[in-house]
PALUM-822250 format. One record per atom (N, C-alpha, C): residue number from 0; y, x, z; atom name; residue in three letters. Coordinates in Angstrom, 1 decimal. Each point is the difference from the previous one (the first is absolute). Example, Ala and Ser with C-alpha at 12.3 -4.5 7.8 and 13.67 -1.06 7.14 Angstrom:
residues 2
  resi       v       u       w  name  resn
     0    -5.7    13.2     7.8     N   ALA
     0     1.2    -0.9     0.0    CA   ALA
     0     1.2     0.9     0.0     C   ALA
     1     1.1    -0.4    -0.7     N   SER
     1     1.1     0.9     0.0    CA   SER
     1     1.1    -0.8     0.8     C   SER
//
This chain:
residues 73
  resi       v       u       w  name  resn
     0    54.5    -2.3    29.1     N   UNK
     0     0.2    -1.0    -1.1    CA   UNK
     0    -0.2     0.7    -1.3     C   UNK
     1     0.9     1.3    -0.4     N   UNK
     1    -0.6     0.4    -0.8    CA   UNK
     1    -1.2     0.6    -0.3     C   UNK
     2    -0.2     0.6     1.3     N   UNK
     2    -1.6     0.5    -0.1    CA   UNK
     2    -1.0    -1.2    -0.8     C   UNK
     3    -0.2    -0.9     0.3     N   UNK
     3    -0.5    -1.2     0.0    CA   UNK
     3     0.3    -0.2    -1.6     C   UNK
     4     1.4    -0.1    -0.4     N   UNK
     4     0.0    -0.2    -1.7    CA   UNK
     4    -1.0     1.0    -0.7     C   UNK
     5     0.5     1.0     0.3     N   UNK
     5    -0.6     1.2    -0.5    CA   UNK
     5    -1.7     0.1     0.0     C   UNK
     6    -0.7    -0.3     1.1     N   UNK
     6    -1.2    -0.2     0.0    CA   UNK
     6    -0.7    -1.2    -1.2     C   UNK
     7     1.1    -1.0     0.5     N   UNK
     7    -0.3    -1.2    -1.6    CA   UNK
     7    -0.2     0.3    -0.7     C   UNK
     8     0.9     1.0    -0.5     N   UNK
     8     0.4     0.3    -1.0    CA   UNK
     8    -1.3     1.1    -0.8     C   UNK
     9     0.0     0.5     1.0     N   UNK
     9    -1.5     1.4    -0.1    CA   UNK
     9    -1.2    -0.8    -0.5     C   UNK
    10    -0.7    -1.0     1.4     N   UNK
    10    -0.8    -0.9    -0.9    CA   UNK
    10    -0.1    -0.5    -1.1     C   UNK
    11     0.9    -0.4    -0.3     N   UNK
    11     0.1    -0.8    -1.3    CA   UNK
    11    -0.1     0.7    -1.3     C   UNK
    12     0.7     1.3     0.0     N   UNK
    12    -0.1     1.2    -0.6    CA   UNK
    12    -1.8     0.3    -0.5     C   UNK
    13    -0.4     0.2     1.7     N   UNK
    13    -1.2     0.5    -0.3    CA   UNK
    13    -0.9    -1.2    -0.5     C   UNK
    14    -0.4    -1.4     0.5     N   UNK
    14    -0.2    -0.7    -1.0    CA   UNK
    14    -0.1    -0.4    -1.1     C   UNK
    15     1.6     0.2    -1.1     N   UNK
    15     0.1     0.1    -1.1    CA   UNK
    15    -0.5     1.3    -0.5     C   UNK
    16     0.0     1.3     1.0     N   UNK
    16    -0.6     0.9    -0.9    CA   UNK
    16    -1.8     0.4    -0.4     C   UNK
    17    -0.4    -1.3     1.3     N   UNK
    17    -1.4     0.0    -0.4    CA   UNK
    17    -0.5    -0.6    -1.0     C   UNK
    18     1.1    -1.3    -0.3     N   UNK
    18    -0.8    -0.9    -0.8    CA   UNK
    18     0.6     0.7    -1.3     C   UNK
    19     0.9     0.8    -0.3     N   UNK
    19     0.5     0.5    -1.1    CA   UNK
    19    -1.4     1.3    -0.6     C   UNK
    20    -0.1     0.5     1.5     N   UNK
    20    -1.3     1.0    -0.4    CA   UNK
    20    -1.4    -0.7    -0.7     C   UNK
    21    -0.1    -1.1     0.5     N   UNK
    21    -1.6    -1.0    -0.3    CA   UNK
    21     0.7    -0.2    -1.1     C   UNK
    22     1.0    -0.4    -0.8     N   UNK
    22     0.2    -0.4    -0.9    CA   UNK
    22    -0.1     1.2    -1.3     C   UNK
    23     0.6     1.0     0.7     N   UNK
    23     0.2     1.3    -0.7    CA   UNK
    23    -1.4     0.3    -0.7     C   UNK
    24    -0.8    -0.3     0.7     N   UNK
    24    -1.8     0.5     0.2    CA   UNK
    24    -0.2    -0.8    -1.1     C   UNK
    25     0.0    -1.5     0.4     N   UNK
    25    -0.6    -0.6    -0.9    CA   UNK
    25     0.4     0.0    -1.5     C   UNK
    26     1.0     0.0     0.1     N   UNK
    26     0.7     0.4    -1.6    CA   UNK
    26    -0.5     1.2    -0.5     C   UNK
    27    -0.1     1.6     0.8     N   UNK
    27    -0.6     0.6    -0.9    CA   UNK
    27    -1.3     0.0     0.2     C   UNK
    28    -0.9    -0.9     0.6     N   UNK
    28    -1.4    -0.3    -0.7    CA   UNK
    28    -0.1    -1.1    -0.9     C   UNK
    29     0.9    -0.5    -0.1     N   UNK
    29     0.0    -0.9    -1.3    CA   UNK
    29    -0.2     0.6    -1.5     C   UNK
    30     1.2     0.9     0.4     N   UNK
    30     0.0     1.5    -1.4    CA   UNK
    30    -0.6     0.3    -0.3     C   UNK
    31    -1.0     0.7     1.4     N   UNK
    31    -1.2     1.1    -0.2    CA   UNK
    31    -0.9    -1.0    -0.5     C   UNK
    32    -0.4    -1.3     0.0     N   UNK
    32    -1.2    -0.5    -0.7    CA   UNK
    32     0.5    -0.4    -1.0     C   UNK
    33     1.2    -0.1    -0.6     N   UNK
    33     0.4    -0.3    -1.1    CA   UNK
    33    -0.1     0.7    -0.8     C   UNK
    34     0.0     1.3     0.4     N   UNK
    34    -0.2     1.4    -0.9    CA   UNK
    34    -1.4    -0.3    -0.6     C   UNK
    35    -0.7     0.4     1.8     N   UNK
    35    -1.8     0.0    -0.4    CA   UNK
    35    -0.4    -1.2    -1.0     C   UNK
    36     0.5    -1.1    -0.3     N   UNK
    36     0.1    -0.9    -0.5    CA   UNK
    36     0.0     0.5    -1.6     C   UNK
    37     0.6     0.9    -0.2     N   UNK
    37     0.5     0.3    -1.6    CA   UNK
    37    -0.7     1.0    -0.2     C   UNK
    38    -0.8     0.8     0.9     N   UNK
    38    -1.6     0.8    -0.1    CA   UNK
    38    -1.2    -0.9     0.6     C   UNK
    39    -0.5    -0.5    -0.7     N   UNK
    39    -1.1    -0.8     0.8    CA   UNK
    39    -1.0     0.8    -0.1     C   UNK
    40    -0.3     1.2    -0.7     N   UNK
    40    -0.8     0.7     0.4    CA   UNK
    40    -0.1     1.0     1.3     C   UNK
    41     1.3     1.0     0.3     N   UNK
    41     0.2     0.1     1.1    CA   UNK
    41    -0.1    -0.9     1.5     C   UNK
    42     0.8    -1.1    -0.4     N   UNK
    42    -0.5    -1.2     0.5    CA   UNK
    42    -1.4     0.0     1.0     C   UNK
    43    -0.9    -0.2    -1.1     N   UNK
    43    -1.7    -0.5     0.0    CA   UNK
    43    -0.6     1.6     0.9     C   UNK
    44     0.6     1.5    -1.0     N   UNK
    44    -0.9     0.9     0.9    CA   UNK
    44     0.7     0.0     1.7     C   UNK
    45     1.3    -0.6     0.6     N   UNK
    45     0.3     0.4     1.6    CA   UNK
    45    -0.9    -1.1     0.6     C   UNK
    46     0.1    -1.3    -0.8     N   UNK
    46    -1.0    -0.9     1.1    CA   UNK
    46    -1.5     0.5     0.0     C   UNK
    47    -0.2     0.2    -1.2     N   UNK
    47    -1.6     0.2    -0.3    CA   UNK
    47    -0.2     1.4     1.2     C   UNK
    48     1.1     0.9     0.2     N   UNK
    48     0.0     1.3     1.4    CA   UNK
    48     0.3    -0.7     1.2     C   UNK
    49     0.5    -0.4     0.3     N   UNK
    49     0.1    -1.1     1.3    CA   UNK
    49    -1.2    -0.3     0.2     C   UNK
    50    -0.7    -0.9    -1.0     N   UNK
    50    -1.0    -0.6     0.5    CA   UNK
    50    -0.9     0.9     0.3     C   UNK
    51    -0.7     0.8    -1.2     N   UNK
    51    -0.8     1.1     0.5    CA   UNK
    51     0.3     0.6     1.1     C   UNK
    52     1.0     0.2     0.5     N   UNK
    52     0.2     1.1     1.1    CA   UNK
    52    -0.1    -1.2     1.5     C   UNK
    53     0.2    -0.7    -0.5     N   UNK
    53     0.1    -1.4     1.2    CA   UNK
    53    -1.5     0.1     0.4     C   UNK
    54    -1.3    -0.5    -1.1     N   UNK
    54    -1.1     0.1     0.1    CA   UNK
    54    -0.8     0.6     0.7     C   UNK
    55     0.5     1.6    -0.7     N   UNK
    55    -0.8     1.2     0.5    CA   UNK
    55     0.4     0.3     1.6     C   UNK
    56     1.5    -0.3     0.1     N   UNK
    56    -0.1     0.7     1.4    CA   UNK
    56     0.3    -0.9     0.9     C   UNK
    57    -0.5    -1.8     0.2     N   UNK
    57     0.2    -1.1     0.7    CA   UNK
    57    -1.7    -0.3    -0.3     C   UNK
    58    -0.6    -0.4    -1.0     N   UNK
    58    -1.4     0.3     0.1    CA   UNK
    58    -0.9     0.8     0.3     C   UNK
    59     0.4     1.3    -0.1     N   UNK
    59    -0.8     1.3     0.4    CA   UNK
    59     0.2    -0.5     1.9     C   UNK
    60     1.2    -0.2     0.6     N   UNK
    60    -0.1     0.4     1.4    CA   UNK
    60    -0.8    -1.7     0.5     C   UNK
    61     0.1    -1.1    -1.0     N   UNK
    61    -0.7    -1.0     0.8    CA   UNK
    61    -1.4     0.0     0.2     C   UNK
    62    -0.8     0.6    -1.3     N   UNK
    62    -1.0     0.5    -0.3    CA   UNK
    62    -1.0     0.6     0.9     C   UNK
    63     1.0     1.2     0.8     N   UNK
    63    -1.3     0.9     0.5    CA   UNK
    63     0.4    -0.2     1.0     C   UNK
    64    -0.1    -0.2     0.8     N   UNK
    64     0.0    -0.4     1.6    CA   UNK
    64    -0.3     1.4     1.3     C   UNK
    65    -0.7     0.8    -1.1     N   UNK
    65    -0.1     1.4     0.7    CA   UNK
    65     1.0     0.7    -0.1     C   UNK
    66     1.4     0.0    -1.2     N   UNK
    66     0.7     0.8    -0.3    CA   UNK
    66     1.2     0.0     1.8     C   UNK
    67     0.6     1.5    -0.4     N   UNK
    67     0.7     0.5     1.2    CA   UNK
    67     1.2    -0.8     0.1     C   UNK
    68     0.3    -1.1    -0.9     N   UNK
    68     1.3    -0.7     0.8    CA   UNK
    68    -0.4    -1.2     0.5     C   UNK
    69    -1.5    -0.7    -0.4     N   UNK
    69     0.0    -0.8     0.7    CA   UNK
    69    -1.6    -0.3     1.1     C   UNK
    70     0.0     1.7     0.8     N   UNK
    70    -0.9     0.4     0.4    CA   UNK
    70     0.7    -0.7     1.8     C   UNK
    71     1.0     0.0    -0.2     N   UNK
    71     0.7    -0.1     1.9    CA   UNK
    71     0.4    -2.1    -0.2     C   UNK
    72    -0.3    -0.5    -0.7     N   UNK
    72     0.5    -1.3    -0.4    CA   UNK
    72    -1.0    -0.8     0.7     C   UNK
//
């Protein structure tokens, strides 16, 4: 019987400590764009590198059909 509270008790623990974690997350990505927010220049150069870097190395491999990763596909 106690075992059994105790278990409850764990779950529920770890439940609340996930959703406290997702919450934790989300809050400090709230921050972090709130910051990038108050540099919109910084801002502008991480997406404008995302994207470029998304391009070059997700277009480059769709591209060539000969390259070595998607030579066994």
């Amino acid at each position: 019987m106690l075992l059994q509270k105790l278990l409850r008790a764990f779950m529920f623990s770890s439940i609340l400590g996930m959703f406290g974690g997702l919450f934790a997350s989300l809050v400090l990505m709230a921050v972090g764009l709130y910051q990038l927010a108050s540099y919109p220049v910084l801002a502008v150069a991480i997406a404008v590198t995302v994207f470029v870097v998304r391009v070059f190395v997700v277009g480059y491999d769709n591209s060539t059909p000969d390259s070595p990763s998607n030579a066994n596909a």
